[in-house]
C-alpha positions, 0 to 999 in steps of 0.5 A, spaced: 500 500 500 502 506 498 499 510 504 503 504 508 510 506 505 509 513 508 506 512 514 512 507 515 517 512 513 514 517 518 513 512 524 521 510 523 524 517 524 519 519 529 520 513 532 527 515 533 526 522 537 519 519 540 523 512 543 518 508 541 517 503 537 515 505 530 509 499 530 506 504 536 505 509 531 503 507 525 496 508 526 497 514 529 498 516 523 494 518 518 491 521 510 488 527 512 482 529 508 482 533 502 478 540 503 476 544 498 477 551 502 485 550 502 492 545 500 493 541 506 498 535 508 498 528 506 499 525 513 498 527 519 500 525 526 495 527 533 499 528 539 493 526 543 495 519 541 503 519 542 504 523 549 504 519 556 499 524 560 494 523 555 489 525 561 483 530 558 487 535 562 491 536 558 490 543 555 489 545 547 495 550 548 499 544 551 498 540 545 499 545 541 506 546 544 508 540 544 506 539 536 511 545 535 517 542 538 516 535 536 515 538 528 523 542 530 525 536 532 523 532 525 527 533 518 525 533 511 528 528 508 527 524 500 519 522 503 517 528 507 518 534 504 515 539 509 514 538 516 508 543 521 505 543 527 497 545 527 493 545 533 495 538 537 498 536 530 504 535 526 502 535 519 507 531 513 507 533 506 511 528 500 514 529 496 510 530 490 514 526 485 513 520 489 506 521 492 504 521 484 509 515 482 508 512 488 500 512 489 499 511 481 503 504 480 500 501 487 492 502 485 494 499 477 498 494 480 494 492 486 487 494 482 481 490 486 486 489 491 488 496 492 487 498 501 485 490 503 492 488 502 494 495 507 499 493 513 491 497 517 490 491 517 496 485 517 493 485 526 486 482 524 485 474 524 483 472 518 476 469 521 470 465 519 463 468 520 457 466 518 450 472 517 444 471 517 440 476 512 435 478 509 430 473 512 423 474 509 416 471 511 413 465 507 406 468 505 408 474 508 409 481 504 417 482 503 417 489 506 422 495 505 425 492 511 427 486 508 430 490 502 435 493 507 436 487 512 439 484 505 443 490 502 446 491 509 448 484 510 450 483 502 455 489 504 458 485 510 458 480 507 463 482 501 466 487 505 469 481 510 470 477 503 475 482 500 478 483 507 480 475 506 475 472 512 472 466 509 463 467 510 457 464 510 450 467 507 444 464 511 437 466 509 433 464 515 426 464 513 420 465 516 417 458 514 413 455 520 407 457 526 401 458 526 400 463 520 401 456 516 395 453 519 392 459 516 395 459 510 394 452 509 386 453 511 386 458 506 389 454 500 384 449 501 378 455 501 381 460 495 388 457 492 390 455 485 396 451 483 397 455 477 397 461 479 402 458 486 406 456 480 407 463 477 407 467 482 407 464 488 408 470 494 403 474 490 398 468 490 400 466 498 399 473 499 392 474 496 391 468 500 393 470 506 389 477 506 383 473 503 384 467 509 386 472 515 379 476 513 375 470 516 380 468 522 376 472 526 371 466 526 373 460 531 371 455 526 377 457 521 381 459 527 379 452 530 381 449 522 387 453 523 390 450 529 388 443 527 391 444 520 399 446 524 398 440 529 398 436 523 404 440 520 409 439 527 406 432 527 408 430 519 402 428 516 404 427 509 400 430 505 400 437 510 407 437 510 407 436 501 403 442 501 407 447 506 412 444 501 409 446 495 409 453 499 417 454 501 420 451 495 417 455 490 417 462 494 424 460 495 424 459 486 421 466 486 426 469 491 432 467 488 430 470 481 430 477 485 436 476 488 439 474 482 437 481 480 439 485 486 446 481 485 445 478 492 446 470 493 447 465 499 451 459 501 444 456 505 436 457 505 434 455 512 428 456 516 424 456 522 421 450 521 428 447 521 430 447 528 421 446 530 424 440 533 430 441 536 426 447 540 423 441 544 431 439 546 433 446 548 426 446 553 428 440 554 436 443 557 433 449 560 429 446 564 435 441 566 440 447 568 434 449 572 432 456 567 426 454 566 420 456 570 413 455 569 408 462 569 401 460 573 399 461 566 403 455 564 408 459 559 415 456 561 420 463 562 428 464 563 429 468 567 434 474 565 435 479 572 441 481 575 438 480 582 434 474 580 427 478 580 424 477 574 424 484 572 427 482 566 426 474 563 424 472 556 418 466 554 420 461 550 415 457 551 407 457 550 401 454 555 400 448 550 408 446 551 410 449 543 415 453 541 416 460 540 421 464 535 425 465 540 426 457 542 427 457 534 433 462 534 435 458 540 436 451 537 438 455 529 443 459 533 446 452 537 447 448 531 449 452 527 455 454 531 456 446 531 456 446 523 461 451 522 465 452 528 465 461 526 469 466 529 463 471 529 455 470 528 452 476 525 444 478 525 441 483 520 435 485 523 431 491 524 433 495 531 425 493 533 428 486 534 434 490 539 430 486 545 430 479 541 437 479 539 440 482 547 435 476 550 437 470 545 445 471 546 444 472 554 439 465 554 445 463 550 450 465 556 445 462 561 446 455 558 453 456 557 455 457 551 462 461 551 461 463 543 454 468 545 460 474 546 461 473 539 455 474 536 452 480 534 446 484 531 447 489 527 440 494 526 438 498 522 432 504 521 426 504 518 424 506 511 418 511 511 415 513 505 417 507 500 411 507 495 411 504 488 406 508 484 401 502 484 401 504 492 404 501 498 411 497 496 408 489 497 414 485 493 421 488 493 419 486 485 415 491 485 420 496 488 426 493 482 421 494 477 419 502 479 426 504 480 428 501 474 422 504 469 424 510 473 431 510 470 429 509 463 425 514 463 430 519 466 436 515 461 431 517 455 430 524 457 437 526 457 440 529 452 447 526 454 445 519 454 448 515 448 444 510 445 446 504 450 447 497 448 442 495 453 438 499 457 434 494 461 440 492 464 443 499 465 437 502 468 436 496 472 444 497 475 444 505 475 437 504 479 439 499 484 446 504 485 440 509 487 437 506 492 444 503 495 446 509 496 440 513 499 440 507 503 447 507 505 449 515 506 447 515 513 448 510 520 445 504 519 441 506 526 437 511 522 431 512 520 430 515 513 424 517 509 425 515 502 425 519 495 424 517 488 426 523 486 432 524 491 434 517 490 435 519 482 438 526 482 444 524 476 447 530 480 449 531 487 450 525 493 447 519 489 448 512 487 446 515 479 452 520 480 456 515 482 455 510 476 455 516 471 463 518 474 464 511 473 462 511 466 465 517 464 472 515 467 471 508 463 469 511 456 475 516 457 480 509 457 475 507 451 476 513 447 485 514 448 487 507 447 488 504 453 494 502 451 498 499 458 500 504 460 508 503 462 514 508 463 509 514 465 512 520 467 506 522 472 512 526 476 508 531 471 501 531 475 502 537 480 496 541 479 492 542 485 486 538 482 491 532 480 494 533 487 486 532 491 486 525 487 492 522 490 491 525 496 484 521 496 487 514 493 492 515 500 486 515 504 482 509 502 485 503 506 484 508 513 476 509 511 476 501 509 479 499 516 473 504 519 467 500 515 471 494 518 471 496 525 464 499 526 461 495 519 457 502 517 457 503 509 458 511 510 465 511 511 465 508 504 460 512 501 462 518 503 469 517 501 466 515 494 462 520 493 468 526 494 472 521 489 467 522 484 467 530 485 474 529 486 475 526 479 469 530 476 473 536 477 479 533 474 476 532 469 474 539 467 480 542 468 486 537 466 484 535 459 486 529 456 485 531 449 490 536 446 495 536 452 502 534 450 504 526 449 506 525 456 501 530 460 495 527 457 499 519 459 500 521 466 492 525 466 490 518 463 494 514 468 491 518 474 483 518 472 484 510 470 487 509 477 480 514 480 475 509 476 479 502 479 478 505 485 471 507 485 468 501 482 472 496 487 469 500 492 462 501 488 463 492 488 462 493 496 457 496 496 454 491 493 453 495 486 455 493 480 459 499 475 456 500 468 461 502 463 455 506 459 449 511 460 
């Protein structure tokens, strides 16, 4: 990693005055980001993180201080060609010759591995993890949630990926209780096998809206009841419908998240683990955790004091299981199957609760490996409508964002005529909503727009793909010959500068996305590239510059596009060429 090189260089001679080691220094280290108002360093060192009395009393003006007499102490040398203090730091700037040569021939050498192969991260064990996402309900609407459950958990998934961890994707389906005896009633009343064939969650759907309207009369509710008793006891031909039910949902879900450009190792379920769930009963009330309500309900105990001012029911009154039993069971087995080093679950924050109550159950029963599980949550979405109304089916949110960007691609005076636009909307539309989804903390609820979503200028997944595809058609249009033996000493241009001072920072935003598993990092980082290169592009000209100029610019906006689509990659979009 360039970015490495340097800060190594610099760790080595601070090392010397500081009598520290160097590798204590390294991450104290880091790019400085590029500001519109002013030139600023390359890298810069916090005084906070190297002084002894790192107490909060130390004064502003102490640390000030001390950031001008260590910058006195340091010398320039063949990397750092200037050394300053600022407030509580001492600012580094490279030579410029070498900062140019040295980024640009890192980013084409490494390409897709330009910042993962970063020393940022040679003290992170390589790990094994398994994510759960995405996680629909059979039968039931795949809601906005479940959009953002799979793009986020897509996002750790590839990010874990390119940093060398070895993952598996799990969707663990909503396939089992009692909303099965409904829909198995309801089947019977108001189903069509052709049309479950076709379109089996808009079917189930209609079937369950239609079923869920007469369950407020007991005998339905009654029909329902015994059609689940029969499921958990495996009558045959119950269970070859519940079958039909799951295996063509999961058909139909595929061909979605084919299009999302999302897969996963493993499809599991709910019902996998309705038996196992007797089991975990079972154990908890050998370990004396379980407890029976007057109501017959069986609960666990979870206060501190043991006062039951906080527990958690996993049983029914008829000695059935409930999800949590189910998570229970899931999360057991699958720890046994994979031996992992993280379990991670995607989920919205409303399951907060849930999740804190499975991994302290976990606990209780003696399970080390519950300190590393973890739930990642995230926001809601308000205010997604497809123009047919409420969003039922993520299709029809693919499907709207997609006609959307044809209709912008055609009306734009710019786009050329693209070889598929059905393909290209698609991938433009799917950055669209990435984006606006990702900008923010994961934790945040955000209020969806069509029209935001959509800009092709400003801070959107549509400004992204349409740098990318500019950047890509520039390599087109001047041959791109394998660019070798280039003098890129000659990119010194302050907006030449901005870009390599970005491509610096790029393993640093990385290790930051690794560390608290957010996107923004990234997409904010994305973002100021795409400016970044967008300026460039005006100012320093390929075309009509001297051989030589025009070679080096060339190199430089190559660099900028491979970064940029590496980075979009993450996220989970794919970057299109043409739009």
């Amino acid at each position: 990693m360039a970015a490495c090189s340097f800060r190594r260089s610099i760790a080595s001679q601070l090392s010397k005055v500081l009598d520290l080691p160097p590798e204590n220094l390294i991450k104290s280290i880091s790019a400085v980001p590029v500001s519109k108002k002013r030139h600023v360093a390359d890298f810069q060192l916090s005084i906070a993180s190297v002084t002894e009395d790192s107490s909060s009393d130390c004064l502003a003006q102490d640390l000030h201080l001390q950031a001008q007499k260590l910058a006195e102490r340091l010398k320039c040398d063949a990397v750092v060609r200037e050394i300053s203090a600022g407030p509580g730091t001492v600012n580094f700037t490279i030579n410029r010759e070498l900062l140019a040569k040295t980024v640009l021939q890192q980013v084409l050498k490494d390409g897709s591995q330009y910042g993962v192969k970063s020393e940022l991260f040679s003290t992170v064990p390589r790990q094994k993890a398994v994510i759960e996402f995405s996680s629909p309900n059979i039968a039931k609407k795949f809601h906005v949630g479940h959009l953002r459950s799979t793009i986020v958990g897509n996002f750790i998934a590839n990010l874990k990926v390119a940093l060398g961890h070895e993952v598996i994707r799990i969707n663990y389906l909503g396939d089992w209780g009692m909303q099965f005896g409904l829909l198995g009633v309801g089947f019977q009343h108001f189903g069509n096998k052709e049309k479950l064939k076709s379109s089996p969650l808009q079917h189930l759907f209609e079937v369950y809206v239609q079923i869920n309207k007469a369950a407020q009369d007991e005998n339905t509710k009654k029909l329902a009841q015994d059609f689940f008793r029969k499921l958990e006891e495996h009558d045959e031909q119950t269970l070859s419908l519940w079958k039909q039910f799951r295996d063509f949902s999961i058909e139909e879900y595929s061909r979605i998240y084919k299009r999302l450009g999302v897969h996963f190792d493993e499809y599991s379920g709910e019902s996998f683990y309705h038996e196992n769930s007797q089991e975990i009963l079972k154990t908890l009330e050998d370990k004396g955790l379980l407890q029976k309500t007057i109501k017959g309900t069986g609960i666990v105990d979870l206060s501190e004091k043991k006062d039951l001012s906080s527990f958690s029911t996993v049983m029914r009154s008829d000695g059935t299981s409930l999800y949590i039993t189910r998570d229970l069971a899931a999360a057991i087995d699958r720890m046994h199957k994979h031996s992992c080093d993280a379990m991670i679950y995607v989920t919205d924050k409303s399951q907060s609760n849930h999740f804190q109550h499975l991994f302290q159950i976990l606990k209780l029963m003696g399970y080390d490996w519950a300190e590393r599980c973890q739930h990642v949550s995230f926001g809601l979405v308000q205010g997604m409508k497809t123009r047919r109304g409420e969003v039922i089916f993520l299709e029809d949110v693919l499907n709207e964002v997609r006609s959307r960007m044809l209709q912008n691609m055609a009306s734009a005076k710019t786009t050329k005529e693209v070889e598929d636009p059905m393909e290209t909307a698609e991938k433009v539309g799917l950055a669209a909503l990435i984006i606006q989804d990702f900008r923010g903390l994961l934790s945040s609820d955000y209020q969806f727009s069509w029209d935001r979503a959509l800009q092709s200028r400003g801070d959107t997944g549509v400004f992204l793909q349409y740098t990318h595809a500019r950047l890509y058609s520039l390599e087109q249009m001047h041959g791109n010959e394998q660019l070798t033996d280039i003098n890129v000493a000659c990119l010194q241009e302050p907006d030449a500068i901005s870009v390599l001072q970005h491509l610096l920072r790029y393993d640093e935003v990385l290790y930051r996305s690794s560390q608290d598993l957010q996107p923004k990092h990234i997409v904010s980082y994305l973002l100021t590239l795409s400016h970044l290169a967008a300026v460039a592009h005006k100012t320093l000209p390929v075309k009509g510059s001297a051989p030589e100029l025009a070679q080096a610019r060339l190199c430089l906006f190559q660099a900028a596009r491979l970064v940029l689509a590496s980075g979009m990659k993450l996220l989970g979009i794919t970057p299109v060429t043409q739009m």
